[in-house]
C-alpha positions as a Python dict, from the first residue, in 0.01 Angstrom:
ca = {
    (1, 'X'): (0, 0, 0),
    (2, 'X'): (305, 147, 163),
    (3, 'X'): (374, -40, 522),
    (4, 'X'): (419, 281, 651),
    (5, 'X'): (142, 604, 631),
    (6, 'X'): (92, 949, 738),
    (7, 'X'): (-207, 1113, 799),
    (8, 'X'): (-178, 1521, 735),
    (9, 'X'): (-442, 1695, 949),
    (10, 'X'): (-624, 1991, 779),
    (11, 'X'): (-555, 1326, -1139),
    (12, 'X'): (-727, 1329, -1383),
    (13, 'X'): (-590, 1253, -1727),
    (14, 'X'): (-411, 1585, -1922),
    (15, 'X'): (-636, 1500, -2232),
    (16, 'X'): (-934, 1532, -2030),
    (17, 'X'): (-860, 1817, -1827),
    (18, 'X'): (-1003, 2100, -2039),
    (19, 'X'): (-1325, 1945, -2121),
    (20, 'X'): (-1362, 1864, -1752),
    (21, 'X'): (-1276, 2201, -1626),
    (22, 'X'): (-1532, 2336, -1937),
    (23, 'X'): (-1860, 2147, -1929),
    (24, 'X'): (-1890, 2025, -1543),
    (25, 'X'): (-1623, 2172, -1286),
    (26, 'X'): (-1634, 2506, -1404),
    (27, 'X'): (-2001, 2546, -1428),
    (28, 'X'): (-2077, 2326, -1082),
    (29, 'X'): (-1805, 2601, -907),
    (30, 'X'): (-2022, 2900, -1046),
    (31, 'X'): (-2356, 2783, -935),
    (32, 'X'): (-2588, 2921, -654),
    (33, 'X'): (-2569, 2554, -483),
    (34, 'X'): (-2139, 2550, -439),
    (35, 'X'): (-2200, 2941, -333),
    (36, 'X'): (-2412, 2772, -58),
    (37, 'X'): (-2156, 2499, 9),
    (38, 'X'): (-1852, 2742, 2),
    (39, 'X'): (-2003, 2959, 205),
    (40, 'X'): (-2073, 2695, 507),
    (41, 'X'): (-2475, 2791, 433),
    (42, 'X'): (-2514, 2398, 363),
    (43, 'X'): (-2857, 2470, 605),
    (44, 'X'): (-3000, 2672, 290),
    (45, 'X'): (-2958, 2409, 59),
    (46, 'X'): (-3302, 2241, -70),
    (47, 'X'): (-3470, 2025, -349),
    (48, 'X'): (-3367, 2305, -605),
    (49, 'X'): (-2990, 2220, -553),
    (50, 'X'): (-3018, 1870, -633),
    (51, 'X'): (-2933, 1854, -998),
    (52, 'X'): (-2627, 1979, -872),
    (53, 'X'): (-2525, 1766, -611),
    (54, 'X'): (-2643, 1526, -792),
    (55, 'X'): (-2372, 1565, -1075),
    (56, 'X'): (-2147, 1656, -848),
    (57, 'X'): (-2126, 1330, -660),
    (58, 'X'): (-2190, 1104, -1014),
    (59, 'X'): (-1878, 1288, -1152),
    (60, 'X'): (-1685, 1222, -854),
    (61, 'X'): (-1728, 910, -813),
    (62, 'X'): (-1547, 794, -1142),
    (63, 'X'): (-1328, 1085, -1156),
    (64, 'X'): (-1045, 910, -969),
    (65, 'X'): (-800, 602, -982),
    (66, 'X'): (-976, 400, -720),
    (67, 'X'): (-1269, 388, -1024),
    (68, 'X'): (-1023, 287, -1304),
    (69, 'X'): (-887, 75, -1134),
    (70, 'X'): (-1225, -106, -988),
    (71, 'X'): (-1317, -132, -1377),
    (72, 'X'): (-1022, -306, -1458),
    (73, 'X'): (-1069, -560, -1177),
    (74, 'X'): (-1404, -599, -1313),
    (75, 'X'): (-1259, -684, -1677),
    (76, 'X'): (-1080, -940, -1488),
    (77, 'X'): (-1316, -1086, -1273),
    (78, 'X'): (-1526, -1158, -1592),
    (79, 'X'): (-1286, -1352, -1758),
    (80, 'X'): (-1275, -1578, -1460),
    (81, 'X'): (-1525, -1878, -1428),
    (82, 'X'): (-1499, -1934, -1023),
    (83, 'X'): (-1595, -1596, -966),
    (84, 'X'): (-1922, -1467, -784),
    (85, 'X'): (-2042, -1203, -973),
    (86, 'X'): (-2348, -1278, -1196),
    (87, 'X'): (-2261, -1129, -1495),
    (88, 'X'): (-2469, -1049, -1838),
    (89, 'X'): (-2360, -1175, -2132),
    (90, 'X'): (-2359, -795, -2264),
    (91, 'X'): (-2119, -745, -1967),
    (92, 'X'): (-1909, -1045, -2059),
    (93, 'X'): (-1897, -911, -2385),
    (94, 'X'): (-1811, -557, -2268),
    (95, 'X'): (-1532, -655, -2016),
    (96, 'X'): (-1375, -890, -2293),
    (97, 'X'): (-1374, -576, -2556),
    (98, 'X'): (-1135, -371, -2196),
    (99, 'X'): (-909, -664, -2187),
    (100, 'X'): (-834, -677, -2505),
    (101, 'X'): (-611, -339, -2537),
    (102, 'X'): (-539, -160, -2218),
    (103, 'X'): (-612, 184, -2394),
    (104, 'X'): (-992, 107, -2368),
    (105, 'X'): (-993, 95, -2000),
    (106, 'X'): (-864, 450, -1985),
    (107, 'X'): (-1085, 581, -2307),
    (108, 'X'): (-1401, 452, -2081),
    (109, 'X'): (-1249, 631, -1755),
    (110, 'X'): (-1259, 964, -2000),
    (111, 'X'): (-1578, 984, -2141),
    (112, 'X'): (-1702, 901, -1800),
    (113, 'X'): (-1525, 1187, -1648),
    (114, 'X'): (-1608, 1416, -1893),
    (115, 'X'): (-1981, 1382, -1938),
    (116, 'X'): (-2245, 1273, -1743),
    (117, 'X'): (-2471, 1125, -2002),
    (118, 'X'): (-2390, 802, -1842),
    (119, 'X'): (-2568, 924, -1497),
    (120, 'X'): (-2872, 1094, -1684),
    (121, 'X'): (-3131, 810, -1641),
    (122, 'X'): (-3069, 775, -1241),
    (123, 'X'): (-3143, 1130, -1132),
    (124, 'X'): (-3549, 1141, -1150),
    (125, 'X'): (-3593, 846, -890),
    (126, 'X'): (-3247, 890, -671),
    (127, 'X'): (-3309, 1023, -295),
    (128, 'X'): (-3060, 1292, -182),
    (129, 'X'): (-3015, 1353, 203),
    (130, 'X'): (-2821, 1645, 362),
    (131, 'X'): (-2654, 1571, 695),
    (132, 'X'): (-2491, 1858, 899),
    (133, 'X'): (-2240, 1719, 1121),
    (134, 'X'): (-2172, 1886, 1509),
    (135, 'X'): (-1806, 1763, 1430),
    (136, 'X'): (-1548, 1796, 1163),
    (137, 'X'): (-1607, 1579, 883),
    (138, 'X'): (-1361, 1322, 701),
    (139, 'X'): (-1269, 1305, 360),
    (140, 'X'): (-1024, 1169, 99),
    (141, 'X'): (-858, 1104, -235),
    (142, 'X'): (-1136, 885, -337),
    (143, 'X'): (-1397, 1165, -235),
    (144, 'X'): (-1749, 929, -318),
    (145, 'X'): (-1771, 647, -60),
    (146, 'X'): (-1998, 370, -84),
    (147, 'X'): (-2141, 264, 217),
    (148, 'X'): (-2369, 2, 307),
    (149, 'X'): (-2732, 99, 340),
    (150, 'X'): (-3077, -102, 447),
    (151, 'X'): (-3215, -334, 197),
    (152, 'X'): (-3515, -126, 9),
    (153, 'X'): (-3726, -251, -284),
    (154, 'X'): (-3700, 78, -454),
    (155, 'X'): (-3309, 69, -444),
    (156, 'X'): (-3162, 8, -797),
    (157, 'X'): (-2941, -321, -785),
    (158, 'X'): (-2802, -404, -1113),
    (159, 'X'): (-2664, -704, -1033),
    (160, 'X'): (-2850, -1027, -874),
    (161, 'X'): (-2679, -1023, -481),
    (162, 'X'): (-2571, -653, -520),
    (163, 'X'): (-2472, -545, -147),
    (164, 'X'): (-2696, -176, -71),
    (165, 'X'): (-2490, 106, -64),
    (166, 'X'): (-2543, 463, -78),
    (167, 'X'): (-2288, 675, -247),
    (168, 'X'): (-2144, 924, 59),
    (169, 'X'): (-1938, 1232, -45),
    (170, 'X'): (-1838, 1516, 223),
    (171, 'X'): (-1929, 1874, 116),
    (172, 'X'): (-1753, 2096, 331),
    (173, 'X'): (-1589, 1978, 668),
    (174, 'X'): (-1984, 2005, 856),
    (175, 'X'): (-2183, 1849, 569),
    (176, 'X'): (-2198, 1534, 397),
    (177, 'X'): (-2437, 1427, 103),
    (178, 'X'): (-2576, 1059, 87),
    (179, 'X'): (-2752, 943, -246),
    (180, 'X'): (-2913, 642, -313),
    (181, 'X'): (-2994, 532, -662),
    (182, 'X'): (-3337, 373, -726),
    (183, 'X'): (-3725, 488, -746),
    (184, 'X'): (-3730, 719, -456),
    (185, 'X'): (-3943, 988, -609),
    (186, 'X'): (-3759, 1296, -599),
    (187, 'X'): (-3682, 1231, -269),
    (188, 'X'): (-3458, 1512, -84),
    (189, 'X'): (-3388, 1594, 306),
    (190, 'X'): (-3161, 1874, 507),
    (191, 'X'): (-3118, 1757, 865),
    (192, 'X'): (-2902, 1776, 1152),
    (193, 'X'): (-2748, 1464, 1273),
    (194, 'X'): (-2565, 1366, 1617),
    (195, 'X'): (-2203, 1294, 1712),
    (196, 'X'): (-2222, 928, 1709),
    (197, 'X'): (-2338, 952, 1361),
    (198, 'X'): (-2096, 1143, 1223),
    (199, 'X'): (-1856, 927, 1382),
    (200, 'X'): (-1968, 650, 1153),
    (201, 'X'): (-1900, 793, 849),
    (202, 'X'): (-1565, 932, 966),
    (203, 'X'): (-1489, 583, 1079),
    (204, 'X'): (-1587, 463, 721),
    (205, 'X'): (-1383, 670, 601),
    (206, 'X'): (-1068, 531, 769),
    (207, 'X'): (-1192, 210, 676),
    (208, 'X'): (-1183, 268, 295),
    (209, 'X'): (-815, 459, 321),
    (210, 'X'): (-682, 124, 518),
    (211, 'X'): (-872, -125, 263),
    (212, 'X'): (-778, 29, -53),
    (213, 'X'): (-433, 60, -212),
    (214, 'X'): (-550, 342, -450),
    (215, 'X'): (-707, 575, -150),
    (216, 'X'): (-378, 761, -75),
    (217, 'X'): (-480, 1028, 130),
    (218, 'X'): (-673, 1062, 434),
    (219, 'X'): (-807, 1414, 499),
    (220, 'X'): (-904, 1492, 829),
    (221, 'X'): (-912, 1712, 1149),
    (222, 'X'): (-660, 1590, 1414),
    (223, 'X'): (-842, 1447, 1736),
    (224, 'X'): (-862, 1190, 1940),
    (225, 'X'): (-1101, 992, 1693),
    (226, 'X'): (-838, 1006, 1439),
    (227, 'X'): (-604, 811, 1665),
    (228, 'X'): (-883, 565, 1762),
    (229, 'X'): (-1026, 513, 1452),
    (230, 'X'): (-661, 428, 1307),
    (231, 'X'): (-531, 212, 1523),
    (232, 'X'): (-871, 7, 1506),
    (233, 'X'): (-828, 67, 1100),
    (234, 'X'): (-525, -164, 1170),
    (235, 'X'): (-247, 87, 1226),
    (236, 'X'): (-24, 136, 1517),
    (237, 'X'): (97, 436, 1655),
    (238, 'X'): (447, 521, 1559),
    (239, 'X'): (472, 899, 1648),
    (240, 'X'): (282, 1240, 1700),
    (241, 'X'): (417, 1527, 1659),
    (242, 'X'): (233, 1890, 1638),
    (243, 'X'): (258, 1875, 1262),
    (244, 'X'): (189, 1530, 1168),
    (245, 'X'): (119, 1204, 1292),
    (246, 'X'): (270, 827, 1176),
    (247, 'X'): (111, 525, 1175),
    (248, 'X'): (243, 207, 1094),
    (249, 'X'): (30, -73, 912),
    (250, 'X'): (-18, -363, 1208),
    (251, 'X'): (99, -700, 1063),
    (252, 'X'): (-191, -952, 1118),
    (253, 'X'): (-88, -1352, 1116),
    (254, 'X'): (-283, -1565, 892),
}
């Protein structure tokens, strides 16, 4: 990561592109549920609109280089025998077959992004919540956050230790979606929530752009939050001016 950011206040692969644009972007754009998003009427959407959202937030999260690269970590972190991660033998197996040409890695990362055959057995039992925000809302490059979530027996875990997350993915700059994989029973919600919630995801948010070398964009509203937020992120203030503002990474001592 770059010692030096700035945060501006308001890639997929070229072989991919036209199936992407063809068989999900394309038709997720001219459906009744983006009409409702695009439109800021994110209070009208309901339990109809969650195939949608649904695929929406599946395709974005692996549509970007923060998921590549998070698979080819994986790949690595398989090969290693001092590592946590409780692997299957079909994993093992699977991981070995990515390391062995680098080409695979990015075939996987395609047929993920173009189809969502992959995410078809999760959508009957995943819950899907609707928060409206009474403040702007953060986003960024790597749209789909994960964030922790209460343990849950009906939460789908694949891996023995898995930390609860739910998969978080701002709508417009008012609504966010949360879904949570597991046997939830259809289950679907439209509420309101308050400023000091919404501040927690937006403070997420400038968690995951500090932690992770492949989030290269923040996108956000400029406030007082965003200063706040940053310099407990760790950055420091270097300058604000009224177009942009600089931060500079804070050095911590080991």
């Amino acid at each position: 990561m770059s010692e030096t950011c700035t945060c501006t206040c308001t890639a997929a692969p070229l072989s991919a592109e036209s199936t992407i644009n063809k068989e999900i972007e394309t038709p997720i754009s001219k459906s009744d549920t983006w009409a409702k998003i695009a439109s800021g009427h994110t209070d009208a959407l309901d339990r109809s609109d969650k195939p949608i959202l649904y695929a929406l937030i599946r395709h974005f999260e692996f549509r970007t280089p923060h998921a590549l690269s998070t698979t080819n970590e994986l790949a690595q972190f398989a090969a290693a025998s001092d590592n946590d991660i409780p692997f299957t033998d079909e994993e093992r197996d699977m991981y070995a077959f990515l390391r062995g040409d680098p080409n695979h890695a990015r075939a996987m990362f395609n047929m993920m992004s173009t189809s969502l055959d992959w995410a078809a057995k999760n959508f009957a039992g995943a819950g899907l919540s609707i928060f409206r925000s009474p403040i702007p809302l953060r986003t960024s490059t790597t749209p789909v956050l994960p964030i922790g979530t209460p343990t849950d027996p009906a939460l789908c875990l694949p891996l023995p230790g898995m930390t609860p997350h739910q998969h978080v993915l701002t709508l417009n700059r008012t609504t966010i979606a949360s879904l949570v994989l597991g046997d939830f029973d259809d289950f679907f919600v439209n509420r309101e929530i308050d400023v000091a919630v919404a501040n927690a995801y937006n403070r997420n948010f400038a968690a995951q752009f500090a932690c992770f070398d492949n989030v290269r964009h923040l996108i956000t509203d400029r406030n007082d939050d965003l200063i706040a937020d940053m310099t407990w992120a760790p950055y420091d203030l270097v300058k604000e001016t009224e177009r942009k503002i600089i931060f500079q990474r804070r050095v911590t001592q080991n």
